[in-house]
N, C-alpha and C positions, 0 to 999 in steps of 0.2 A: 465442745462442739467440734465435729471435724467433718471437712467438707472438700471432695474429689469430683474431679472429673470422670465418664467413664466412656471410653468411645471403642473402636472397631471397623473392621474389614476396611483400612485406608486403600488396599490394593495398590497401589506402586506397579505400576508394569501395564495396567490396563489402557491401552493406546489404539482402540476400536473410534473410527469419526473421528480422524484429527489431522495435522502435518506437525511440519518440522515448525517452530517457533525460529524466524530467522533473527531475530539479536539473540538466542541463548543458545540455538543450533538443539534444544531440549525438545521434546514431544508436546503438544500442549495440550494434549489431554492427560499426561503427568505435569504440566504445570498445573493444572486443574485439581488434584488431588492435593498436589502441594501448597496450594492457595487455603483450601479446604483444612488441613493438618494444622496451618498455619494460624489459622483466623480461631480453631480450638486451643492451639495452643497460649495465643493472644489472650483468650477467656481466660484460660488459668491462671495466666500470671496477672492478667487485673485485679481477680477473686481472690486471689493468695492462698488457692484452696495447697492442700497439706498435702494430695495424691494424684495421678495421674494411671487412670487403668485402663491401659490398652486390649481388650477383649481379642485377640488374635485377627489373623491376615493381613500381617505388615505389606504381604508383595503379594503379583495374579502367581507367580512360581515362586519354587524352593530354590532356582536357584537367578539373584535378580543380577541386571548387572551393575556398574560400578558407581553408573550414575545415581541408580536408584537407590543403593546403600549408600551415596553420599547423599544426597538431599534427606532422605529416611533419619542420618545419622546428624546433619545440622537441625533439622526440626525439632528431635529429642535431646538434645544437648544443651539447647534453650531452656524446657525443662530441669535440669543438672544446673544452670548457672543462677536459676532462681530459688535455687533450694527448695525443690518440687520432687519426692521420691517419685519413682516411674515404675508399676506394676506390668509386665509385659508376656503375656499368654500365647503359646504360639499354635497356630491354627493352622489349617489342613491345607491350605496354599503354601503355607513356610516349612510344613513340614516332608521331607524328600520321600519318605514311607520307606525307607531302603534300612537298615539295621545298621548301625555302627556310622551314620551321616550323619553330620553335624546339622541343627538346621539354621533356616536364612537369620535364625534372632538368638541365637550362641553366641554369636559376637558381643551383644552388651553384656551378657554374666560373664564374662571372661575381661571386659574392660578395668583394670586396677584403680578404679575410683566408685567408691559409694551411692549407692542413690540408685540403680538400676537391678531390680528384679526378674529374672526370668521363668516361667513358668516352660518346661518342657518334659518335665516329668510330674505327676500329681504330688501338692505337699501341702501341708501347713505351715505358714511361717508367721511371726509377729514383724509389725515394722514401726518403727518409734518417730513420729511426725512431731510438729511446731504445739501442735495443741495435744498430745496423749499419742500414747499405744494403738494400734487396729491390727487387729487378727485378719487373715488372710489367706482363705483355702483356693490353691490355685487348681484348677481340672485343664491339661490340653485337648485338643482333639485326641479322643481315643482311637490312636491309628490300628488297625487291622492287626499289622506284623507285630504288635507290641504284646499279643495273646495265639495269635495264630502259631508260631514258631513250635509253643512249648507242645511237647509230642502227644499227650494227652484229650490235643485237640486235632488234632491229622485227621483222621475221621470224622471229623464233624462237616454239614453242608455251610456253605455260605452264610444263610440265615442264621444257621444257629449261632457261629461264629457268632456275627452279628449279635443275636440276642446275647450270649452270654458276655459279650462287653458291655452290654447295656450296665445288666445286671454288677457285673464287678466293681465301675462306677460308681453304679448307686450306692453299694455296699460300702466303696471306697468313702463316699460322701459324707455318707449316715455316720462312719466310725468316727472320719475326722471332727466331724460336728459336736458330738458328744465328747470329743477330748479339750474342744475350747474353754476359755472361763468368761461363765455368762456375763460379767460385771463388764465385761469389755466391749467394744464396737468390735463387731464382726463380719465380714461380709463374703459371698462363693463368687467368682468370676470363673468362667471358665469360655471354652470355641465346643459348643453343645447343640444338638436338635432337640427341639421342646415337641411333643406330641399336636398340641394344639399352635405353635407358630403357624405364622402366614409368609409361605414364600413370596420373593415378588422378581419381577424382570426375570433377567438368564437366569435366576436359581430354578424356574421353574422344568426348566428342562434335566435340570438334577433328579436322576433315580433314588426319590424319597427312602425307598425300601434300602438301600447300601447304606443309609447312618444310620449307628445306635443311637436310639429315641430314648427320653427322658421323657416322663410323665411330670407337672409341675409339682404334681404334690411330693416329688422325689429331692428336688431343688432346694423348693421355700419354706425351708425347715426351721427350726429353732435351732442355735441363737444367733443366726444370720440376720441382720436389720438389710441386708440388698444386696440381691442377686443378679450381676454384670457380666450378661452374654455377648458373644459374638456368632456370628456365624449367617444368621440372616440379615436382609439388607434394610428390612424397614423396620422403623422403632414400633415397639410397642410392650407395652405393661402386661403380660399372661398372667399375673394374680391382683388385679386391679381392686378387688374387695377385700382385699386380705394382707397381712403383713408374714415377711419383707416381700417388697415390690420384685417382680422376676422380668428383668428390664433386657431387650434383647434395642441398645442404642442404636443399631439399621449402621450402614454405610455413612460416611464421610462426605461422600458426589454419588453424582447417578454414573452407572454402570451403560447402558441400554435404554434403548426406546420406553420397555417394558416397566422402567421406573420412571418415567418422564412426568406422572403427575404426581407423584410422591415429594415431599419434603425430605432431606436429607441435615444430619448434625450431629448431636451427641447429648450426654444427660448432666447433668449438674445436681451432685447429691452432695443434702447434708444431714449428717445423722447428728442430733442436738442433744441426744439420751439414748439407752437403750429401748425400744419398742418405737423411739420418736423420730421417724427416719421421713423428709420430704425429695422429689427427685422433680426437676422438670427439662423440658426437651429444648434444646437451644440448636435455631436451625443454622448452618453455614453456608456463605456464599456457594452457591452452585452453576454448573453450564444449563442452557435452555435447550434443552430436548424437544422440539415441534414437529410434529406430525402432521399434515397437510392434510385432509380428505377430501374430494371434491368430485362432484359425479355432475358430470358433464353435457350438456344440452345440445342435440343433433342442430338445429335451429343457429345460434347463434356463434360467434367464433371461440375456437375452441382453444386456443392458446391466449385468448382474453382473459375468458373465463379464469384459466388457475392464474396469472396477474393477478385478475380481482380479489381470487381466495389469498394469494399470499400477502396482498396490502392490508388484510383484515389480521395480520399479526405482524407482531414484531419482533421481527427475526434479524436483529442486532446480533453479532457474536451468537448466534444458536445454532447447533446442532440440528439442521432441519433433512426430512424425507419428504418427499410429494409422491402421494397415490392419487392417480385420477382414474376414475371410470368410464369407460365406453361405452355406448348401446348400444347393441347388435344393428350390426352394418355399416355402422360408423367409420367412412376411412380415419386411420389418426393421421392430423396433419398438422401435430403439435408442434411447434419450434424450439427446439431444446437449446438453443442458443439465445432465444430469448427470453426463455424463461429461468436459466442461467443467468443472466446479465440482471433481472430482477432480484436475484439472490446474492447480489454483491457482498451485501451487510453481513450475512450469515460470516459463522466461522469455518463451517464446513455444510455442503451440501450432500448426503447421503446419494441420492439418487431421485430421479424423475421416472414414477414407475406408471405403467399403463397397465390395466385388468379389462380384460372385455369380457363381456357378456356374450353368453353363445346360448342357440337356441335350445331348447329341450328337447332331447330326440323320445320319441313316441315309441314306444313298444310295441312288438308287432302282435297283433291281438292271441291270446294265450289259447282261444279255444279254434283255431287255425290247423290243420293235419292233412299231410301231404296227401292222402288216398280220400282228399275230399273230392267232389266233380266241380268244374269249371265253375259252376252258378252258384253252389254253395262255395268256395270260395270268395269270390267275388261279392256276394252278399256280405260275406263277417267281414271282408277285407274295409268296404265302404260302409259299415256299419260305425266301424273304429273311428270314421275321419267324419267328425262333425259338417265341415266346409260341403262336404257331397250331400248329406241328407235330404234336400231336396231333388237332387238330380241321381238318385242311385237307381233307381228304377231304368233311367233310361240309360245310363251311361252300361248298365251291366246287357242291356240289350244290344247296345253296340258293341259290345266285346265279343259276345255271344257272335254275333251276325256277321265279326271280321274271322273267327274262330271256325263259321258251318263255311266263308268262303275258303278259307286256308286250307280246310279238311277237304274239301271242292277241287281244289286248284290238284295236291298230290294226288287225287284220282285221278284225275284225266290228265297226270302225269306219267303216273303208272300206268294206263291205257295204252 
């Protein structure tokens, strides 16, 4: 029986809704990751699982800075002192996409101590754990420059680019698969887009079409007993009827507003035989992401009202936004100071946003033409506006009768 960890996208450097942490002078929204890393790695060493597979984007960039590859390198080092191998896959934040750049996770393959695997080129390798052997096919993000360069492909568009990394990939996958030995635990980790994944938060603002897609049936192949992505933020199983599991373990903490009702943590896998592999999702402490909505009553006071809304959560140490809505003509005469001094608790207040409502402006009736006469005008003009329908008759008559004296008046001007 052998039994790992498998997590992903820690991001290190993401410091959106936060301040300075004044005892560590640190960001506390990288405390927050680090809490998160932490609290996984805690799990492993209770479990005395055999592996540790980090699915790629140790940082938000490729190049982090000093702080962040120190805390990054004390959290993984904990793994090293428990006699915990560490599978480490680098992904499309860590990688610089430049040719001949080292990326932000070269450092651990180059450390002169044991226990630390780095995946930055595709390979197969074996690793010899506490309880047996596991085969290990690493995939990084397939970056661009890594197929584009070769001259071959100079004429090709974008997409195809694209597509034919796909394809190399897969090719690459299928081959390595079929050189394993089935009697062994095996498993694919790679920083991949699954055709059928579900983005969430800021990935959705990602142009889906710029990554080569994997289809699952290209993945969860044989003799793979579990396949350990990275690259999307929220967990989930893409071959949930079927063996091995195609486990994309989501983010570490929430990123954004846009992940705020998601669970976030990592998978806990043990493969007990070959064909007999169980994984379940173990969640980690995370910040509170609250989003206020509150649509507000002309009638009663208006910087009551979001009070009221905000004592109906608890927004201790959360990451909170307030959206209020206005109704057309409403002055705002919100107090942002006291609705501030309400938000003490919070860790950080986003902002107090106001949305008004404005009226719908009416089109000016379509069958309307300038070389119409006065009365037929005026007829379709008050046809359009409900509010006249009883008085259109007469109101068009008095326009009519200011219009013969107007024409009146320049006569006996001209006279």
């Amino acid at each position: 029986m052998i039994s790992f960890i498998h997590t992903a996208d820690i991001h290190f450097g993401v410091e959106n809704y936060g301040k300075i942490d004044p005892q560590t002078g640190v960001h506390t929204r990288l405390l927050d990751f680090e809490r998160a890393l932490n609290a996984c790695i805690d799990y492993a060493i209770e479990q005395n699982v055999d592996l540790f597979v980090f699915a790629g984007d140790a940082y938000k960039t490729a190049n982090p800075s000093p702080t962040q590859q120190k805390l990054l390198m004390k959290c993984l080092f904990r793994l090293y002192q428990a006699g915990i191998a560490v599978i480490i896959v680098v992904g499309n934040h860590d990688n610089p996409l430049s040719f001949g750049k080292a990326t932000s996770l070269d450092v651990f393959g180059n450390i002169p101590i044991d226990g630390f695997h780095v995946v930055s080129k595709p390979k197969s390798f074996v690793v010899n754990t506490k309880n047996g052997p596991i085969q290990i096919v690493g995939i990084p993000w397939p970056a661009r420059n890594n197929i584009s360069i070769n001259t071959k492909h100079v004429l090709k568009t974008a997409t195809e680019i694209t597509e034919c990394i796909s394809q190399n990939v897969a090719h690459l996958i299928e081959k390595f698969a079929t050189e394993l030995d089935p009697a062994i635990p095996a498993i694919l980790t790679g920083h991949l887009t699954v055709t059928s994944g579900i983005f969430s938060g800021s990935e959705k603002r990602a142009i889906f079409g710029n990554d080569p897609v994997f289809m699952p049936s290209q993945l969860a192949i044989a003799p793979f007993d579990y396949v350990a992505l990275g690259h999307l933020h929220r967990y989930q199983n893409l071959n949930p009827n079927g063996y091995p599991a195609l486990v994309y373990s989501g983010s570490i903490e929430r990123v954004d507003f846009g992940e705020r009702k998601e669970d976030k943590g990592f998978c806990h896998i043990i493969i007990h035989d070959k064909g007999n592999t169980e994984h379940k999702f173990i969640t980690s402490p995370m910040r509170k992401f609250i989003q206020i909505d509150c649509q507000l009553k002309p009638e009663e006071d208006l910087t009551q009202q979001l009070i009221n809304e905000i004592l109906k959560h608890d927004i201790t140490e959360a990451v909170v936004k307030i959206i209020y809505r206005l109704p057309m003509g409403v002055t705002d005469n919100v107090n942002l100071r006291i609705i501030q001094e309400n938000c003490q608790q919070a860790m950080y207040l986003v902002g107090v946003i106001p949305i008004r409502e404005f009226e719908t402006r009416q089109n000016r009736a379509q069958n309307m033409k300038v070389d119409m006469d006065l009365y037929s005008l005026l007829n379709t003009y008050f046809a359009a506006k409900p509010e006249f329908s009883g008085k259109r008759e007469s109101l068009i008559e008095k326009a009519l009768q200011l219009q013969e004296s107007l024409d009146n008046q320049e006569i006996e001007n001209e006279g």
